[in-house]
C-alpha positions as a Markdown table, in Angstrom:
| # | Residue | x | y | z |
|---|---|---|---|---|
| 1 | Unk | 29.0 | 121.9 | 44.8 |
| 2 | Unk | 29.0 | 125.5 | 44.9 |
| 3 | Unk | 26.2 | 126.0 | 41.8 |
| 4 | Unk | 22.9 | 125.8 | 42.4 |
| 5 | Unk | 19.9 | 128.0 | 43.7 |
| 6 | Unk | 20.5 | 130.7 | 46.3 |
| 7 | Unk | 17.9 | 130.0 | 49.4 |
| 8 | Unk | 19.3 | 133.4 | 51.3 |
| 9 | Unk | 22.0 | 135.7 | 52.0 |
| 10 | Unk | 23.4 | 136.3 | 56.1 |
| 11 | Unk | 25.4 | 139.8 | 56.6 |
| 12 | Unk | 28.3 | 138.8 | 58.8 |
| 13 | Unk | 29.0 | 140.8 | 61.8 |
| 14 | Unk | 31.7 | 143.7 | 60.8 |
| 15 | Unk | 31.3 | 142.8 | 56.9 |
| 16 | Unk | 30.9 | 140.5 | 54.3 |
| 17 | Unk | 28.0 | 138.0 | 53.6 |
| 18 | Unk | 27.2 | 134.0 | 53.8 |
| 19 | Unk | 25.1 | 132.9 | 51.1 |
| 20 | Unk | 23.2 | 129.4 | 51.2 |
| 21 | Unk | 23.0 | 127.8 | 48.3 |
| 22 | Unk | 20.6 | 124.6 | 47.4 |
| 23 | Unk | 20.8 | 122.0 | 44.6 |
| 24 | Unk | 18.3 | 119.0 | 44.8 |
| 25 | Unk | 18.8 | 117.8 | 48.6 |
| 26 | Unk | 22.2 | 119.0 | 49.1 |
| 27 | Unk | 23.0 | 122.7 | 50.6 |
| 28 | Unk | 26.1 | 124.7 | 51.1 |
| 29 | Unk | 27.3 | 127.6 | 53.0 |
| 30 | Unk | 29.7 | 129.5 | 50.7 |
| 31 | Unk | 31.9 | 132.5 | 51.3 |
| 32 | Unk | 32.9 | 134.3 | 48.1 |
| 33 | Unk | 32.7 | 131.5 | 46.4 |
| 34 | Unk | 34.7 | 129.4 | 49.0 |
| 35 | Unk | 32.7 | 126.6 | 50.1 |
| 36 | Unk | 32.3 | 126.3 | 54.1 |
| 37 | Unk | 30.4 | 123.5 | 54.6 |
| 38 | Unk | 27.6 | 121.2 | 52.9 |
| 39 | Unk | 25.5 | 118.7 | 53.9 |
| 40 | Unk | 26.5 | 115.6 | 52.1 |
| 41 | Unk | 29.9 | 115.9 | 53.7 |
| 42 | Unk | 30.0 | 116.2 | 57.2 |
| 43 | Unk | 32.0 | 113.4 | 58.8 |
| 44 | Unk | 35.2 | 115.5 | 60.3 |
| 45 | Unk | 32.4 | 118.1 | 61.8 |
| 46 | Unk | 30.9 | 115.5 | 63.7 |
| 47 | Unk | 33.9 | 113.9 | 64.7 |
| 48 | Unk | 35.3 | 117.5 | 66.0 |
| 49 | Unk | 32.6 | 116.3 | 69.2 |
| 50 | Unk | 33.1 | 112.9 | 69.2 |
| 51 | Unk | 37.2 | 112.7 | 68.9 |
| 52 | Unk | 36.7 | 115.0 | 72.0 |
| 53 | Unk | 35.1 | 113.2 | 73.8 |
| 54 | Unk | 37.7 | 110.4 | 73.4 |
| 55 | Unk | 40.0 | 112.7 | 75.1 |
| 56 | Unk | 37.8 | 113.4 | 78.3 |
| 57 | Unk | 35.0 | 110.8 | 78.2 |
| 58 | Unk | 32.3 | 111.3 | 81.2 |
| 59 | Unk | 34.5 | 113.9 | 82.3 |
| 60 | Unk | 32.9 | 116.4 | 80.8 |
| 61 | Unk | 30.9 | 118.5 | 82.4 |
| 62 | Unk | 30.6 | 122.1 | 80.4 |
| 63 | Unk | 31.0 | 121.9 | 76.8 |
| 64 | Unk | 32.0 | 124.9 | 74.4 |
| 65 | Unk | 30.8 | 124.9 | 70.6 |
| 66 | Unk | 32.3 | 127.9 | 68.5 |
| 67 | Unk | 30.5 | 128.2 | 65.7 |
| 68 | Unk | 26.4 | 126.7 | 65.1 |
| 69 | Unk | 26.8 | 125.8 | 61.1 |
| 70 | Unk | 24.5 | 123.4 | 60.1 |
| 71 | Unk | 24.8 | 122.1 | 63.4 |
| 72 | Unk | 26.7 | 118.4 | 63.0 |
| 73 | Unk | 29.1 | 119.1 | 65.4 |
| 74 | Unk | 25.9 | 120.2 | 68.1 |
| 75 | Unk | 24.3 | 116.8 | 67.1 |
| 76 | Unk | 27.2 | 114.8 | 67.5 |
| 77 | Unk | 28.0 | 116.0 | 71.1 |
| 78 | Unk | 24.5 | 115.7 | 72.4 |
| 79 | Unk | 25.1 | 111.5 | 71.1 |
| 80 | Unk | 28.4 | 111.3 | 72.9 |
| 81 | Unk | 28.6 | 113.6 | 76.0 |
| 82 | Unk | 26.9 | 112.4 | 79.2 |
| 83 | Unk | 23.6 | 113.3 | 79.9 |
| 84 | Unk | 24.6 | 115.4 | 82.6 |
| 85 | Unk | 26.7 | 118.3 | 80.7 |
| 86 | Unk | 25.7 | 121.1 | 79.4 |
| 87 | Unk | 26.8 | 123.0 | 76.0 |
| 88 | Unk | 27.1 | 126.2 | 75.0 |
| 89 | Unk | 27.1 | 126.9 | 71.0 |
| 90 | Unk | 27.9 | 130.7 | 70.3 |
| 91 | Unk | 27.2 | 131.6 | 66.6 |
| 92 | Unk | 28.3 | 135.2 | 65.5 |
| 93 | Unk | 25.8 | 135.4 | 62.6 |
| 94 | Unk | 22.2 | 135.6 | 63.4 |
| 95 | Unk | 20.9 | 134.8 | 60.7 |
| 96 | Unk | 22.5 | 131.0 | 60.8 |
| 97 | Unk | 20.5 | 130.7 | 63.7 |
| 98 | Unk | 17.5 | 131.7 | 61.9 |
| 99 | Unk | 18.3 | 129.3 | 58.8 |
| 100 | Unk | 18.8 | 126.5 | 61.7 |
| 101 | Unk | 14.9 | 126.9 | 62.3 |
| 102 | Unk | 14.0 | 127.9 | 58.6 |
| 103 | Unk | 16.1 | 126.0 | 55.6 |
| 104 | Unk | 18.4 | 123.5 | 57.3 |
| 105 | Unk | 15.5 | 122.6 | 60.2 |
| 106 | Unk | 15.4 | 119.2 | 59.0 |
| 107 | Unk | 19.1 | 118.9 | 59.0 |
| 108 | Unk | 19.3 | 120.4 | 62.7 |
| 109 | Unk | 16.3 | 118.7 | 64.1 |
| 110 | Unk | 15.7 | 119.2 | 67.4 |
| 111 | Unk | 19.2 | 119.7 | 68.7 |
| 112 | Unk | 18.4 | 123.4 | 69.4 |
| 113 | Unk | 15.5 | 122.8 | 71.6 |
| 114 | Unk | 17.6 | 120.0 | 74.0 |
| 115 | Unk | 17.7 | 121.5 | 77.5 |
| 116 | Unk | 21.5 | 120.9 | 77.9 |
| 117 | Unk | 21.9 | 123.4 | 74.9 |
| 118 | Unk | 22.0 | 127.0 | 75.4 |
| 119 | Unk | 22.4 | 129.2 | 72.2 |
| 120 | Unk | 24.4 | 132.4 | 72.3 |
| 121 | Unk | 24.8 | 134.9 | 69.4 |
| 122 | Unk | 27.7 | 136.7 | 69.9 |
| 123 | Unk | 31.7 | 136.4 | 69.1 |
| 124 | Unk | 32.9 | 132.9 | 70.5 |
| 125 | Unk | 36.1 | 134.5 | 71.5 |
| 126 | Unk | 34.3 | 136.8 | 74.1 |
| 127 | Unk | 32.8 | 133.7 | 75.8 |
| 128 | Unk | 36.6 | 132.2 | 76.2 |
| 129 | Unk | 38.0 | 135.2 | 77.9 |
| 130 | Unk | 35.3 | 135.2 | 80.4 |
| 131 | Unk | 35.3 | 132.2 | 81.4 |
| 132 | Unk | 38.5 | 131.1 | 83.0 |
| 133 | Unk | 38.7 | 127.5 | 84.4 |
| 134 | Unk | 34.9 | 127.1 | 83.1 |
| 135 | Unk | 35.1 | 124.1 | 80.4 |
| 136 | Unk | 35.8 | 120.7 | 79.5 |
| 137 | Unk | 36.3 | 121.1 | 75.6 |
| 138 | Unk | 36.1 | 124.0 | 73.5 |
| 139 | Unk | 35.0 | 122.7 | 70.3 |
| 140 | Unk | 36.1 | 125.6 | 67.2 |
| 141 | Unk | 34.4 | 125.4 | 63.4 |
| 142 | Unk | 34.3 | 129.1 | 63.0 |
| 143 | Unk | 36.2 | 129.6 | 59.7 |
| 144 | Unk | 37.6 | 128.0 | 57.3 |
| 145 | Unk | 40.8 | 127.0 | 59.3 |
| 146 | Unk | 43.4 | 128.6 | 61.6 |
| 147 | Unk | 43.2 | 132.1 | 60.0 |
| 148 | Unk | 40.4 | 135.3 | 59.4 |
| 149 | Unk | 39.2 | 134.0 | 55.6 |
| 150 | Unk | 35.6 | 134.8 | 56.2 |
| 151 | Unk | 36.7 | 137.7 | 59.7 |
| 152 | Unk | 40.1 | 139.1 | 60.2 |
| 153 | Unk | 38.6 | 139.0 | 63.9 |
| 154 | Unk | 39.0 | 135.3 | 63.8 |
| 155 | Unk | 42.7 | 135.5 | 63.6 |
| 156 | Unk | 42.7 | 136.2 | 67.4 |
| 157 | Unk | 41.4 | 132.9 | 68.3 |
| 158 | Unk | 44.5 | 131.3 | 66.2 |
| 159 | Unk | 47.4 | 133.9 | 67.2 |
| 160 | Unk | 49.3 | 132.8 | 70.6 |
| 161 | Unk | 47.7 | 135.0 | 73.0 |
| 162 | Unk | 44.1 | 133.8 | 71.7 |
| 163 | Unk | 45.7 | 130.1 | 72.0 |
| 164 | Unk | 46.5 | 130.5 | 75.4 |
| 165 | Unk | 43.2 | 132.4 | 76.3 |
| 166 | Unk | 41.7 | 129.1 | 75.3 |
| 167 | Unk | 43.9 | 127.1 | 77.5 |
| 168 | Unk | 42.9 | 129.5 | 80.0 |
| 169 | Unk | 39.2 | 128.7 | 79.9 |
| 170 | Unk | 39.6 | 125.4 | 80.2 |
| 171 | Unk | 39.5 | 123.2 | 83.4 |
| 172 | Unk | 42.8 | 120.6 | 84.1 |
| 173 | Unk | 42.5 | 118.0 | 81.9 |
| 174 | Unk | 40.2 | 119.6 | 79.1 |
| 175 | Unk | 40.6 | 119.7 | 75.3 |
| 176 | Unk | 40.4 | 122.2 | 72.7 |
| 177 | Unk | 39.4 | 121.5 | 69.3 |
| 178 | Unk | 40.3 | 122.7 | 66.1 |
| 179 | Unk | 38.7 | 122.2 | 62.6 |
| 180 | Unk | 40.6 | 123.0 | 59.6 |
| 181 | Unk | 39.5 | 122.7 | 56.0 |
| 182 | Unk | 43.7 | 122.1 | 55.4 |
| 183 | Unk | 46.7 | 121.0 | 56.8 |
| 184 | Unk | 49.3 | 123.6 | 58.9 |
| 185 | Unk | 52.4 | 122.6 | 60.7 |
| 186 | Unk | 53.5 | 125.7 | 61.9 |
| 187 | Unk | 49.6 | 126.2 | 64.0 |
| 188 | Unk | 49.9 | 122.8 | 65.7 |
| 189 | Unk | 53.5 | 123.8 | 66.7 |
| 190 | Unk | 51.7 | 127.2 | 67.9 |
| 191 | Unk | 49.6 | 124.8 | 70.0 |
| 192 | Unk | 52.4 | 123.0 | 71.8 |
| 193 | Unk | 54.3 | 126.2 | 72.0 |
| 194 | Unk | 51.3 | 127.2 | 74.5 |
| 195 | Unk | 51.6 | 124.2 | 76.5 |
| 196 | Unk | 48.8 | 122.0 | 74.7 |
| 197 | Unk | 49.8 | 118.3 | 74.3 |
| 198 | Unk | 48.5 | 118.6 | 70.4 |
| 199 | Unk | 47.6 | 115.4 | 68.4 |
| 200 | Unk | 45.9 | 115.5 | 64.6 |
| 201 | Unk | 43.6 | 113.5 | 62.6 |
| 202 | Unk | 43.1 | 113.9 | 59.1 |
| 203 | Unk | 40.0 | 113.3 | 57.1 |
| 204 | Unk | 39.7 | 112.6 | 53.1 |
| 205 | Unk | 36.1 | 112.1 | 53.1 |
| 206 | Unk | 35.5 | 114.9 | 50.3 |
| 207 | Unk | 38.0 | 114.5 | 46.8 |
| 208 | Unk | 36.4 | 118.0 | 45.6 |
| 209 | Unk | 37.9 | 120.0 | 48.6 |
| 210 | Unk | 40.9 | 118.2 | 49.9 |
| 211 | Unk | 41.4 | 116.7 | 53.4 |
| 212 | Unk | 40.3 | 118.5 | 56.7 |
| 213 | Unk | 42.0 | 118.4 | 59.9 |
| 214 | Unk | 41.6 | 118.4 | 63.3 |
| 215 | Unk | 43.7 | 119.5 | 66.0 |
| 216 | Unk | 43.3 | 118.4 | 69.6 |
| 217 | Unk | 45.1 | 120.0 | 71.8 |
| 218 | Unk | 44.9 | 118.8 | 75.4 |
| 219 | Unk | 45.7 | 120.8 | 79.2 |
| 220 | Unk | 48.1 | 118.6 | 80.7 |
| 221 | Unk | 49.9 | 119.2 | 83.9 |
């Protein structure tokens, strides 16, 4: 879409700014002028959950979101994981959080206010390095692929040593996740290079922005 009305503007953490952007029903996030998400289009966020949970089924037991957005990927893993585990969503920007009860409330609906959920805004890369042998999936949508478009800071959860922190913080068994807005051979051979057995699935589902990916990378013995 990018056109349309500007609703609000969200400083980002250590510089730059998100801007949300309405036309008729439909809204974007955009990051000079790249688009980040919308919500007309939404089908590989929700299946960054769900093609997770086809990896660990009623395994899981602690869940890691990286990144709230407009929340499709939250949504989607409070349809599919069991009703005993608990997620953790950490969103960098505040003031997604607020648009999540302002804006985009009726796109989040209530998935905020579920007891499993528990919202923390800070850097999701802080959470992984605590948190050794903590989670069943680590679900990442926290830029617009395996690099630092919208934070050079980002790059740390894509270089090797941030790889294997992830792989770290997951229990035997678990998955990471990785949404991607494009294709990139030489990050899923990153993956495998740090011991992930790493599968893909790509999604056409939007002609005006090209196919996204996701990477699943699973802790095998």
């Amino acid at each position: 879409m990018n056109t349309g009305d500007l609703v609000a503007t969200a400083d980002i953490p250590g510089g730059g700014q998100l801007h949300l952007m309405q036309s008729g029903q439909d809204f974007e996030i955009v990051f000079e002028g790249e688009q980040l998400m919308g919500s007309w289009c939404h089908g590989s966020e929700r299946a960054l959950a769900t093609l997770a949970y086809a990896e660990i089924g009623d395994r899981a037991g602690e869940v890691l979101v990286g990144g709230l957005g407009m929340g499709f990927t939250l949504a989607a893993a409070l349809e599919v994981m069991p009703e005993r585990a608990t997620i953790t969503v950490a969103e960098l920007v505040p003031d997604i959080v607020a648009w999540a009860r302002g804006p985009l409330a009726h796109i989040h609906g209530t998935s905020l206010d579920d007891p499993r959920v528990t919202l923390e805004v800070r850097d999701v890369h802080d959470l992984i390095a605590e948190r050794e042998g903590r989670f069943d999936a680590i679900l990442l949508d926290v830029d617009n692929g395996p690099d630092g478009l919208i934070q050079l800071a980002n790059e740390r959860l894509y270089c090797s040593w941030g790889i294997r922190a992830a792989r770290a913080a997951l229990k035997p068994g678990g998955v990471l996740a990785i949404w991607s807005a494009y294709g990139d051979p030489t990050f899923r051979s990153r993956l495998a290079e740090a011991g992930f057995d790493v599968s893909e699935a790509v999604f056409d589902e939007d002609p005006d922005n090209g196919p996204h990916t996701i990477w699943l990378a699973a802790k095998t013995d």
